[in-house]
N, C-alpha and C positions, 0 to 999 in steps of 0.2 A: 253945202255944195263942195268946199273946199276938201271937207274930209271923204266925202261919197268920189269923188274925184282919185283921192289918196288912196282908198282900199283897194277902188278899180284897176288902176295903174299896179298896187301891189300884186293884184289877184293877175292879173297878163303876164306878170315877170313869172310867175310859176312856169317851169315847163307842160307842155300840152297833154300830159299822160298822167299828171299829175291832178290838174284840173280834172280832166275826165273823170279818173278815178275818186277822186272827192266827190264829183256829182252821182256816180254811180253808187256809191256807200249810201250817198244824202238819198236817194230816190229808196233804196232798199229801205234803210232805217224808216223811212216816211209812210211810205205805202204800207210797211208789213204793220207797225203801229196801229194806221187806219184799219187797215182790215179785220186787226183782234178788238178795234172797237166796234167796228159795223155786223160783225159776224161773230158774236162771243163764246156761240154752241160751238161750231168748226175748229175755230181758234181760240184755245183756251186760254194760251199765255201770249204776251208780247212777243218773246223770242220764237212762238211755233209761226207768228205773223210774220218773224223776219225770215224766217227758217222756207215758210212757202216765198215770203218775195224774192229769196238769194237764187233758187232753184227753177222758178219760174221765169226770172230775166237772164237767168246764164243757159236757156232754153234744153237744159237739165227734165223739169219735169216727172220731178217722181211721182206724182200721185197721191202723195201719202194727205194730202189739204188741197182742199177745191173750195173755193165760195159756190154756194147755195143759194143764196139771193141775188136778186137781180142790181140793188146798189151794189154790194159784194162782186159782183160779175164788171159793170161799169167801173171799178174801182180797178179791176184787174185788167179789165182791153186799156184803160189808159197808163196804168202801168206798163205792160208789155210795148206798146206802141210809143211809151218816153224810155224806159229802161232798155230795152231789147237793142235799138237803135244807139243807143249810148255804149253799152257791153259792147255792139258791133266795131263801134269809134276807135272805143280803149284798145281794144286787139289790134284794130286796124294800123292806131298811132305808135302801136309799138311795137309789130312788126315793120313799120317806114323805118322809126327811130334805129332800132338794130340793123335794117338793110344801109342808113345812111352810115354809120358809128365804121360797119363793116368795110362800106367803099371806102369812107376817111382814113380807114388804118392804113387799105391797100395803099393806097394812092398817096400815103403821107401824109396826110392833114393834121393828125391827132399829134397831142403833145404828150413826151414821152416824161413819165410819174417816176422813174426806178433812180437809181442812184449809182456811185464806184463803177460806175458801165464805161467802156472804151468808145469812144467815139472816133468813127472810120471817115474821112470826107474824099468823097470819088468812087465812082463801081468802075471796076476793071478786073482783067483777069487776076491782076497779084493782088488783090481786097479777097477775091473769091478765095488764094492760097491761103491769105491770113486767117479768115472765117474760119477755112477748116484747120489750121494749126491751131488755133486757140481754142477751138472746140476740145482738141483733143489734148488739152492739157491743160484748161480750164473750160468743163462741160457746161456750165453753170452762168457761166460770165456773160454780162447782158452786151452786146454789142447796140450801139446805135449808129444807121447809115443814114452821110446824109448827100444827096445827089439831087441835079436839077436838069438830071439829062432821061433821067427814066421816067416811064408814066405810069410806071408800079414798082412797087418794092418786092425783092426777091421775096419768096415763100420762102425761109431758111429760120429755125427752132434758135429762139433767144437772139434773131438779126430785126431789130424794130427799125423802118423807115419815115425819116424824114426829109419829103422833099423840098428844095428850093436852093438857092446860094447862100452857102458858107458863109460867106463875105456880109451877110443881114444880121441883125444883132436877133431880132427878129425869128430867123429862122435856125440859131443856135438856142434862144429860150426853148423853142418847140423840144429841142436834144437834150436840155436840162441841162446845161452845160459845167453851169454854178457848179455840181454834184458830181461831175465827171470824175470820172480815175486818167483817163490818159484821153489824146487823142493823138492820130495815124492820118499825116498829109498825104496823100501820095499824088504824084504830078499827073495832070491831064493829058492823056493821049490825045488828045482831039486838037492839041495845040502844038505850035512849034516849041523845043528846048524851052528856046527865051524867056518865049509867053507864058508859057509852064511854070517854070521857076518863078516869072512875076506875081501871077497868079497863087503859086501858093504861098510865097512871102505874105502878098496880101492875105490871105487864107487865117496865118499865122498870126500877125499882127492882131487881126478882128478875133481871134482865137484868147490870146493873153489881154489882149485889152479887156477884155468880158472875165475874164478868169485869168487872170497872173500866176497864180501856183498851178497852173494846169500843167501835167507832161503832156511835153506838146515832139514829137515825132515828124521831122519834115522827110521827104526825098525832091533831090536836089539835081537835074539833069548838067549843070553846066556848075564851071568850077568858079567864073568869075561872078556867082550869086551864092557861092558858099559864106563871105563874108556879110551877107546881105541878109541870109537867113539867122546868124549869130547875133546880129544887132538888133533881130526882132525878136529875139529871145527865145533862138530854138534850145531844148535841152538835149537834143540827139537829131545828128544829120547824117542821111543815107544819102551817099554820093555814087548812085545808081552808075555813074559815070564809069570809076575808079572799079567797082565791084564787079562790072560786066568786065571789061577790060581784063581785069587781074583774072577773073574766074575762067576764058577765055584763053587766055594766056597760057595760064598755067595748065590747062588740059591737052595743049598745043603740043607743051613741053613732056609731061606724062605720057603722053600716047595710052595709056593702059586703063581708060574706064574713067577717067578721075571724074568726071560727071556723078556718076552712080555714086561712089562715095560721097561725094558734097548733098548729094538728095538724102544723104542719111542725117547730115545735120536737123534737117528738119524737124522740126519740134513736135510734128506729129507723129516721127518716129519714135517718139518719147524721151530726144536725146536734147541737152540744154547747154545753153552757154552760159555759165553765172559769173558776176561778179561781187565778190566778196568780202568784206573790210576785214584789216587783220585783228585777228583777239589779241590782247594786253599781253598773254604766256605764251605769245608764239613771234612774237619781236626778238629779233635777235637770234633765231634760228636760222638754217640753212634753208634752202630752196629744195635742195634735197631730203632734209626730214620734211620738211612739210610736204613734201610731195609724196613718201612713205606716210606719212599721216592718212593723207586724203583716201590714200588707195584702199585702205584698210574699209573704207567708205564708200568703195567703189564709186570714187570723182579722181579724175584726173586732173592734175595742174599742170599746165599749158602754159602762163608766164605771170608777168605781174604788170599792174599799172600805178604809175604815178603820175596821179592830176592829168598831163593830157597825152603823157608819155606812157610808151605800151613801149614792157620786153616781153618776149616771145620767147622762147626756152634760153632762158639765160642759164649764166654756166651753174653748175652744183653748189659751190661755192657759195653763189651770192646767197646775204644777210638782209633777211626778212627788217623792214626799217616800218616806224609806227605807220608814215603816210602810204606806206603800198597796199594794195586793193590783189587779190588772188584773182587770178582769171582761170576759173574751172570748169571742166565739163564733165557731165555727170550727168544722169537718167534716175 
């Protein structure tokens, strides 16, 4: 009882399409058997038995084998009348199955398989800007979006949705997170600064807590939770603050377009900001050869960094030192 028990409970954990189709095989294999014993003139061989039963329950019917007798006939209506109804099932189970698989994706449910994918947390307009920058200069690149404010996920080539809160360990396994290449906080419009910023501090934390070596990408609307995002282990903070203000600012002072230019930065304009560790044979040089280097390479050098210091067109002069980082742009 105990084993009859056992195989039962194994045989229900099958998926239901799977069953199906197990009995659909067993009834063919069964009946066509029967029939090249009951009928031997008609059906000469085993396989011509399976060959009428495959064709006769997939309601096919070529004609080429008919039973002649009337066991031979009773053998086939109760065939047809268990097979037919079964085939019906299988199709049935697996067109629900693909109709369910399909709503899950929309709607987020499914758990996402890929890997080195960036993960985006928040839909808003500047998520939609980043999608299409990275499209266009990495086509390929698996993005994964995760939001609990949509009740579908965009249609957008290589943008996989998963819904729910960030903040669930739960609903970052769905993202595969483990596997991640980077992820991209950006603050909640739907909240004030404060909350925003708390929000994805917290965001952040549940982010590194699950994955520690993850690049983790925050934006930070308020300056007195820039120190807040550093001690949850942001590796890079956009201080949305500072950025709009200076960009602002300084088109004030231009009067002449400077908008239009700064949309050229754009990465889907194919132009990039890198930054660069210096080579071994290039310490101890000028600012100015290296920057005749670069050109040669059509990349500009713009300044250099040290650790957390940034110069911006330093003079000719300055002396490339091992710790400085080139800061280039280039397409």
């Amino acid at each position: 009882m105990t084993k009859s028990n056992k195989t039962m409970i194994q045989w229900l954990k099958w998926p239901l399409y799977f069953q199906i189709s197990f009995v659909v095989i067993l009834i063919i294999l069964v009946f066509g058997t029967i029939i090249s014993f009951v009928e031997p003139t008609e059906f000469p061989s085993t396989f011509d038995g399976i060959w009428w039963a495959l064709v006769t329950v997939s309601t096919v019917g070529f004609g080429d084998y008919s039973p002649e007798t009337i066991g031979g006939r009773i053998i086939a209506m109760i065939m047809i009348m268990i097979g037919a109804s079964m085939v019906s099932a299988y199709f049935a189970t697996i067109s629900a199955a693909a109709i369910r698989k399909q709503h899950a994706y929309v709607e987020g449910d499914l758990t996402f398989k890929g890997s080195n994918h960036v993960i985006l947390i928040g839909w808003n307009e500047k998520v939609k800007e980043m999608i299409d920058s990275l499209h266009s200069v990495k086509p390929y690149k698996q993005i994964v979006l995760i939001d609990e404010t949509l009740k579908s996920g965009p249609l957008i080539e290589n943008v996989y949705f998963v819904k729910g809160d960030p903040t669930d360990e739960r609903v970052l396994a769905k993202a595969n997170i483990t596997y991640a290449d980077a992820a991209i906080i950006t603050a909640d419009q739907n909240k004030n600064e404060h909350d925003a910023d708390m929000n994805s501090i917290l965001v952040l934390l549940t982010l590194k807590g699950v994955n520690p070596s993850l690049y983790c990408v925050i934006e930070v609307l308020t300056e007195k939770q820039t120190n807040n995002a550093n001690r949850a282990g942001a590796d890079e903070i956009i201080k949305t603050y500072k950025l709009t203000s200076h960009f602002i600012m300084s088109s004030y002072l231009a009067k002449n377009g400077l908008s239009q230019v700064y949309s050229e930065l754009n990465p889907a304009k194919g132009n990039l900001f890198q930054i660069i560790p210096v080579k071994r044979e290039d310490v101890g040089k000028t600012f100015r050869t290296i920057s005749h280097e670069l050109l040669e390479n059509e990349s500009i050098l713009i300044g250099i960094k040290k650790g957390e210091e940034t110069k911006l067109n330093p003079p000719l002069t300055y002396t490339i030192e091992n710790e400085d980082s080139l800061i280039v742009f280039s397409h």
